[in-house]
Structures are given as structure tokens and as C-alpha cells.
C-alpha positions as CSV (number, residue, x, y, z in Angstrom):
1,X,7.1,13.7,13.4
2,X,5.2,11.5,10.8
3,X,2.4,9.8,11.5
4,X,1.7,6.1,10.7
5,X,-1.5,4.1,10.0
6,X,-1.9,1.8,12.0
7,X,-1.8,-1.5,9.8
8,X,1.5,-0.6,9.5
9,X,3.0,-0.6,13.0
10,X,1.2,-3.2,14.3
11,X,4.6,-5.3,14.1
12,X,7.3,-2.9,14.5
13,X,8.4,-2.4,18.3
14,X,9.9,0.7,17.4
15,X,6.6,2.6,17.7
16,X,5.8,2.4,20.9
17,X,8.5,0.9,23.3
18,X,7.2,2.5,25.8
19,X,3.6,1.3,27.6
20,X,3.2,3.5,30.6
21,X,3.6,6.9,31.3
22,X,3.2,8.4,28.2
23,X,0.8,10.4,25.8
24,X,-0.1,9.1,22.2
25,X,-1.0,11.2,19.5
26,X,-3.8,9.9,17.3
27,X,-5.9,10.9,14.3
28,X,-9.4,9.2,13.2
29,X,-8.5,9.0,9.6
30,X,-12.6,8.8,8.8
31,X,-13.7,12.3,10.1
32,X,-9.9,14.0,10.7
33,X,-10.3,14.3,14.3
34,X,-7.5,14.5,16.1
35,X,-6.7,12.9,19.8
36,X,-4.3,12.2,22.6
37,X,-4.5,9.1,24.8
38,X,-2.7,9.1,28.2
39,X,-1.6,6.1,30.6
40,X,0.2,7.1,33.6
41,X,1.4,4.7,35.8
42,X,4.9,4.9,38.3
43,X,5.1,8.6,37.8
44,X,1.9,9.4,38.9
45,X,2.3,7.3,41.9
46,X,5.4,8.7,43.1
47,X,4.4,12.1,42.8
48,X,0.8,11.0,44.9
49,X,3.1,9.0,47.9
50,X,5.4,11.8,48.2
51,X,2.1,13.2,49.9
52,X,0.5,12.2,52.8
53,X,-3.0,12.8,50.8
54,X,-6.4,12.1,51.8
55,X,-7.8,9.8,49.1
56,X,-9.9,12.3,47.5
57,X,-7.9,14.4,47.2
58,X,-5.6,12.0,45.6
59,X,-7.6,10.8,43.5
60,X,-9.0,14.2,42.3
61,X,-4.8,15.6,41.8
62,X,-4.5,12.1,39.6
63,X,-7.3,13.6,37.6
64,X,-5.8,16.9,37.4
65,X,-2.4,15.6,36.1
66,X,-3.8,13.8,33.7
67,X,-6.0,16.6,31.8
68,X,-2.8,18.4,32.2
69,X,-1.2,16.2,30.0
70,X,-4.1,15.7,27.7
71,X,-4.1,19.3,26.8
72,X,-0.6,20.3,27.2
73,X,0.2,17.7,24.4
74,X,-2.4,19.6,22.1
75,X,0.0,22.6,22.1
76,X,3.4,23.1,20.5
77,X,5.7,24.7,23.1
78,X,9.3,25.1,24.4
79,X,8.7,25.9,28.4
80,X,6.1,24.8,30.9
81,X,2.3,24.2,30.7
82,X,0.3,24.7,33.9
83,X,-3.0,23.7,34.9
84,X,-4.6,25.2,37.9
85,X,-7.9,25.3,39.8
86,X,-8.3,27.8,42.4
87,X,-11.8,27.5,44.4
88,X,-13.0,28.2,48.0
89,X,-13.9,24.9,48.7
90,X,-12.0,22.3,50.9
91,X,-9.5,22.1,47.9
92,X,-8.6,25.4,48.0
93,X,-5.7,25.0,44.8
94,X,-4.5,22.2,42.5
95,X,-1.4,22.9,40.3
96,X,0.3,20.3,37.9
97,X,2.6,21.5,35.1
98,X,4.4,19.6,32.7
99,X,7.8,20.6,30.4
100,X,7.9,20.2,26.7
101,X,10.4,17.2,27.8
102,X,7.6,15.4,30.1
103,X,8.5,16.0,33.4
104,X,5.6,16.2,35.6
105,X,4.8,17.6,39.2
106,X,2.0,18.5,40.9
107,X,0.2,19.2,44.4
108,X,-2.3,20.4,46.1
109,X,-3.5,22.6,49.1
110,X,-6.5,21.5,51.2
111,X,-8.5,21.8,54.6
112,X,-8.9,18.5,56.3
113,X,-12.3,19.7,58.5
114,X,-14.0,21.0,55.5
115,X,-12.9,18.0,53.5
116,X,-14.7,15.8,56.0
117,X,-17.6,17.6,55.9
118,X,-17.9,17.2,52.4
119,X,-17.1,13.7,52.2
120,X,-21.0,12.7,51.4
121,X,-20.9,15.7,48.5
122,X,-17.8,13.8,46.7
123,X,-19.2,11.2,45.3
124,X,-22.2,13.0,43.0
125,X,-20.3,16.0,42.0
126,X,-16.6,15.9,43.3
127,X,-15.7,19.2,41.0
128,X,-18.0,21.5,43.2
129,X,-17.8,19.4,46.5
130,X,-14.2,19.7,46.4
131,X,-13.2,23.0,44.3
132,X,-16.4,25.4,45.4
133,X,-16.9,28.6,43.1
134,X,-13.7,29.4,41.4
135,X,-11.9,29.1,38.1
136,X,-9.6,26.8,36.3
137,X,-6.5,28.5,34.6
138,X,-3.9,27.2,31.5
139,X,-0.9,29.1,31.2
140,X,2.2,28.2,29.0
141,X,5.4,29.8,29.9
142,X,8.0,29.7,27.2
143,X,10.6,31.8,29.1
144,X,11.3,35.2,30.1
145,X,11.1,36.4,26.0
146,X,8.4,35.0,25.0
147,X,4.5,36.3,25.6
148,X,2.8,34.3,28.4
149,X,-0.8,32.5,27.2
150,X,-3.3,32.1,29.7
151,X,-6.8,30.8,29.7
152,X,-9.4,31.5,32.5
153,X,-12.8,30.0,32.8
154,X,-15.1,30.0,36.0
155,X,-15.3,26.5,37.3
156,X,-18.7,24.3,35.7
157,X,-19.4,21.0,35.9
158,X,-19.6,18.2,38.1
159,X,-16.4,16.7,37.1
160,X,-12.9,18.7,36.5
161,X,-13.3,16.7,33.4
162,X,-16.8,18.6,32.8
163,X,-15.3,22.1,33.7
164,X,-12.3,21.6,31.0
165,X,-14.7,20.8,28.7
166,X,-17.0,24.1,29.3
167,X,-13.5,26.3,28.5
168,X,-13.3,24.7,25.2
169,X,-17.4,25.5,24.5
170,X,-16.8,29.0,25.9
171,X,-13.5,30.5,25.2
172,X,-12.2,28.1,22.8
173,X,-15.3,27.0,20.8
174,X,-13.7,23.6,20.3
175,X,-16.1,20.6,20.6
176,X,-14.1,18.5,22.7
177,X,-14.9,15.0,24.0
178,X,-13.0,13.5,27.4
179,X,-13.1,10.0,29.1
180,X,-10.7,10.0,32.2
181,X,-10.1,7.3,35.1
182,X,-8.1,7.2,37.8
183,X,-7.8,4.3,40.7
184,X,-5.7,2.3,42.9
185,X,-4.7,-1.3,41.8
186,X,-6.3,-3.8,44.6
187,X,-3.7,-6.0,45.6
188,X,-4.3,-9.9,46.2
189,X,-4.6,-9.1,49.8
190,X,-7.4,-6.4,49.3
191,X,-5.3,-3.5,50.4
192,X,-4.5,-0.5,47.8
193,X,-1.8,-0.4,45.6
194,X,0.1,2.0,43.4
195,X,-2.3,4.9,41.8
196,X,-2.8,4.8,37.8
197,X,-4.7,6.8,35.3
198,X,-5.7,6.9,31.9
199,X,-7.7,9.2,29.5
200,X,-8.6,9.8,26.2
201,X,-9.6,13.5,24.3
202,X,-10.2,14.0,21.1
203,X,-11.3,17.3,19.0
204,X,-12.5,18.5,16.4
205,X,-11.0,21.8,14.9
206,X,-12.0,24.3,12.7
207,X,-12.6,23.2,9.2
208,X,-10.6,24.8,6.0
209,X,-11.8,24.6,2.9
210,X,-10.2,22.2,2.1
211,X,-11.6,20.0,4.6
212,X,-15.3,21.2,4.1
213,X,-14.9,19.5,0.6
214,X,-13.8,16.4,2.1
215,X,-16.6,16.5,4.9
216,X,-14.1,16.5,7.2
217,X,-15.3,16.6,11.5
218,X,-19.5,17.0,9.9
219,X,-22.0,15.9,13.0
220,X,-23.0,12.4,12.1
221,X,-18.9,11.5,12.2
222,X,-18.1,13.2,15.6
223,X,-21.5,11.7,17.1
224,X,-20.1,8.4,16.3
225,X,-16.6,9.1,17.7
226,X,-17.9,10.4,21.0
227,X,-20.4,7.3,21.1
228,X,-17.4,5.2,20.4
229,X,-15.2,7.6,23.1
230,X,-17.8,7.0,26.0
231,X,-18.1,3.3,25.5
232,X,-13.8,3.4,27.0
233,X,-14.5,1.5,30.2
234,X,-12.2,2.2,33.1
235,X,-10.8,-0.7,33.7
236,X,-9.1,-0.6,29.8
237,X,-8.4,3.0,30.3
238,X,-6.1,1.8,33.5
239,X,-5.2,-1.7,32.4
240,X,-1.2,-2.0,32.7
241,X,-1.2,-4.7,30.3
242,X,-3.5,-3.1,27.5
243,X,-1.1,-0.7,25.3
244,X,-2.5,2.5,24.1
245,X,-2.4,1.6,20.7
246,X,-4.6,-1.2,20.9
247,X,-6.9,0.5,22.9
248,X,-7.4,3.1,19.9
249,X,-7.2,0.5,17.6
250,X,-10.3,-1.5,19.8
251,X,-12.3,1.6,20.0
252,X,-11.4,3.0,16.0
253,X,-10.5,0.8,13.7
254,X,-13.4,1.0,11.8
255,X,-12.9,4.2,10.9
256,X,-9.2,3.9,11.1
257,X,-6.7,5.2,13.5
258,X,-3.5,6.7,12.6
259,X,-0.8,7.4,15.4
260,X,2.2,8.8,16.0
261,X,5.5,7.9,18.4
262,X,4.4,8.4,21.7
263,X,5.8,10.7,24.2
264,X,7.5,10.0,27.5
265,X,6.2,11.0,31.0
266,X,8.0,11.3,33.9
267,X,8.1,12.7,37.3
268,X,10.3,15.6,37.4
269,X,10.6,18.4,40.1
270,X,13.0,22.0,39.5
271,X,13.1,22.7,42.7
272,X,17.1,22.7,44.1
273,X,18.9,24.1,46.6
274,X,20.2,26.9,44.6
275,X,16.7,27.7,43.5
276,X,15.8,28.0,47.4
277,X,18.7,30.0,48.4
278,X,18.1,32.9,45.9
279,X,14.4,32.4,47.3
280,X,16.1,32.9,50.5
281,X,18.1,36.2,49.8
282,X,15.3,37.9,48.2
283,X,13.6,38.2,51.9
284,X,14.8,39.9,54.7
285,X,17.2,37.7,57.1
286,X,15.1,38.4,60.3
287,X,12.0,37.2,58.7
288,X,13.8,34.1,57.2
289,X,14.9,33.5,61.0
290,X,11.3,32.7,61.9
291,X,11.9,29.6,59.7
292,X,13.7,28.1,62.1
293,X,12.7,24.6,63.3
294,X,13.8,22.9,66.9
295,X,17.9,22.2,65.4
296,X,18.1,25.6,64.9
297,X,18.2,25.2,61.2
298,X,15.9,26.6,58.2
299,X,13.7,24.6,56.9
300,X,12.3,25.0,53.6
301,X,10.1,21.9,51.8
302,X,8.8,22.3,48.5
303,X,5.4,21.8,47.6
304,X,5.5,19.9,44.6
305,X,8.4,16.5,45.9
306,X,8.1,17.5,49.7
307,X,12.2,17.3,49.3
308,X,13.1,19.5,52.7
309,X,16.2,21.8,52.5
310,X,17.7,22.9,55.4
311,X,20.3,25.8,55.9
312,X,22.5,26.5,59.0
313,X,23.5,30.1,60.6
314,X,26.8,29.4,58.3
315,X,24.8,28.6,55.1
316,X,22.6,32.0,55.6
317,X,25.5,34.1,56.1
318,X,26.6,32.4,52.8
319,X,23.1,32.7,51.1
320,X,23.2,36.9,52.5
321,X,27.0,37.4,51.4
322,X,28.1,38.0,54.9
323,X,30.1,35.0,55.8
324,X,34.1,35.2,56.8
């Protein structure tokens, strides 16, 4: 897809008809960095309500969906990207994953009592007050052909932000720079609205030759961008009326920004009932009987839309091939 500078689509509505719930694909035409800003918006907040979350815990799977979508739009790929943190701290495991379409899903897996007890901890360093020791993993799956890619990097930092950040210094030796925020709207009445988000990365990659004669990415330009990066307040990052554009435009134009067409999020789960009765058959009937809730009936919920299937003695003989 070409890219456009952006004098040029300042006036045409055909760049970005979208204003929430998408990633836009930048480059600082000055040093050749490149960057992705995300807004998420009604997506985010129906995959957080689907989920009777604590707040931060929330709030920290807001933060987790958004790097997600920060990186996975870094990467050309036909499948699923997955980002995962796995710790042994009141959030035991975060997973969001996103499709090469841009449907999202996410959840997490936590223990209340610990999370109370670490309620004080939050606030100063919610990556280790929440996560513990652990590691953070990327995987892209692009099908049962293809070769899977994971990356695995113990957990560092005091933000998730931070600990993405420390893969790219240690396994990817990428200088990376990362703004996120995520928050409820405050309704006229004081009470908590719907969840948003919004971040911004940008990186700078190795240089060819080519580049090295244009001083492309040298210190004193990528200083400036991440002093320009870190001066992103929150409130612009998650302003519903501020488009993307503009905010890159705000932030860049000095240097000049060039963008391309943003991409589409939304919230999209694969789970199905098909999906759950081949989960079904591939366990033995008498342990699948232990499922049974007070009707009498299966119940299986998925973790990721908290959709609830249920299944009858007449659906399992169907699922296990014996019904009349």
C-alpha cells in the first residue's frame, strides 16, 4: 500500500474514514523511522465488559491489547499474532491475539486475594506487582504449513510497556520507543464509562548502505523523536475526538510525517460451537460428564467472549457418534 505525505491527505476523507479502533502506519520522513499509532475505543470495551474484571486488571489487559496491536502491525503475516505474559504473581496469564484481518480477543487469569494484597504495589510498578517473575512471549501462527515464530524474554521493567521494550534491546536489538495510555471516560455524573486506549511506537531499524549515506535513524534524529514521543500526553493519546493523523501531524510535522491507510480493529472471537464439540470428543465422555452443571447439561464458556455453550445427553451422544 503507498504511503502519502501528509500535506497531501490533509483534505481527502478517503485516508482515514475511520477514527477509532484502528492502527496507522507512519514514517518520520527526517530520520526514516518508522511507527504505528493505535486508538482503540468500542472494541476494547466490549471485549473488557464481557468480563467481570477487577480494575487493574482491566486496565493492565487494555494495556496488553494494545502493545499487541502495536507490534503485530510491525509484522507481515497471514494467521494470528499472540502476545502473552505468563508470571507467578496475582496475574498469573494475559493473552490477546489479533488476525491479519483485525479481529481482537483477549483475557486474563487472576487471583482475587493476592490481587488485593498487592493493591498498594500497583501503582509504582504494576508490571511486577501484578505479573511477578515470568516471561512475556510473541508467537505468529500462519497455519498448520508454515514455521511457527516465537519470541521469549524474561519479564523487566516496571511497566509491560518497559518489559516489551527490554525484548527489542535484548533479542531483537531494535531501539524502540513506546508511549501507551489506557483509562475510563468520566461521565458527567462522575461514574466510569466505556474503556479506551491509545499508543504510539516507533523504531528504528537497521541501516543499509544506502541509508548510512543519507544519515538515516543517526542519534541526534532518534533523540529528538523520542523527546517528541514522550511529550504524547494521555489525554491526546485517548481523546475520541483527536484523529490519529493529527496527532502525528502535532507531534512531527517538523520533521514530516508520512502515513499510510489505516487499518481496522475489531473485536472478534473463533470460538463456536463446532470448535467446542470437537474439543469435546477428543476427551473421554466420563470425564466430560463432570461438566455437568445443576440442568443436567454441559457447560463449556470460553475464555476469551465468556459466550457459554451448553450440550444436552442428546447433543453428547451426537458430539461421541453414538446417537440413534
Amino acid at each position: 500500500m503507498a504511503c502519502r505525505n501528509f500535506e497531501d491527505i490533509m483534505d481527502d476523507p478517503s485516508v482515514q474514514p475511520i477514527t477509532d479502533d484502528l492502527v496507522l502506519p507512519f514514517q518520520i520522513e527526517a530520520s526514516r523511522l518508522r511507527g504505528r499509532m493505535v486508538k482503540l475505543g468500542p472494541a476494547l470495551d466490549e471485549i473488557l465488559t464481557r468480563h467481570a474484571y477487577p480494575e487493574p486488571v482491566a486496565r493492565f489487559l487494555a494495556e496488553t491489547m494494545t502493545l499487541a496491536m502495536l507490534l503485530s502491525s510491525m509484522l507481515k503475516y497471514d494467521g494470528i499474532f499472540t502476545l502473552q505474559t505468563k508470571g507467578d504473581g496475582p496475574v498469573r496469564l494475559m493473552v490477546a491475539d489479533i488476525t491479519s484481518v483485525g479481529d481482537i480477543r483477549a483475557y486474563a487469569q487472576f487471583d482475587e486475594e493476592a490481587l488485593a494484597k498487592a493493591a498498594a504495589d500497583v501503582a509504582i510498578a504494576p508490571a511486577p506487582a501484578l505479573l511477578g517473575k515470568g516471561h512475556i512471549a510473541f508467537t505468529v501462527d500462519q497455519g498448520p504449513n508454515t514455521e511457527r515464530y516465537q519470541g521469549i524474554v524474561e519479564l523487566y521493567g516496571k511497566t509491560l510497556a518497559d518489559c516489551v521494550q527490554h525484548y527489542f534491546r535484548q533479542s531483537e536489538q531494535i531501539d524502540t520507543g513506546l508511549t501507551v495510555s489506557v483509562d475510563q471516560e468520566t461521565l458527567p455524573d462522575g461514574s466510569k464509562g466505556a474503556w479506551r486506549a491509545g499508543g504510539i511506537m516507533i523504531q528504528r531499524l537497521p541501516q543499509d548502505a544506502t541509508e548510512k549515506v543519507l544519515g538515516s535513524g543517526d542519534e541526534d534524529a532518534w533523540r529528538r523523536a523520542m523527546v517528541l514521543l514522550s511529550s504524547t500526553t494521555g489525554d491526546e493519546l485517548l481523546d475520541p475526538e483527536l484523529p490519529a493523523r493529527d496527532l502525528l501531524f502535532r507531534l512531527f510535522h517538523e520533521d514530516g510525517v508520512r502515513v499510510w491507510q489505516p487499518k481496522a480493529l475489531r473485536f472478534g472471537c473463533r470460538c463456536s460451537r463446532e470448535r467446542v464439540s470437537d474439543m469435546l470428543s477428543s476427551l473421554p465422555r466420563a470425564e466430560v460428564q463432570d461438566l455437568k452443571i445443576d440442568d443436567g447439561r454441559v457447560e463449556v464458556v470460553c475464555q476469551f467472549c465468556s459466550t457459554a455453550y451448553h450440550f444436552d445427553d442428546a447433543d453428547l451422544d451426537r458430539v461421541y457418534g453414538t446417537a440413534k
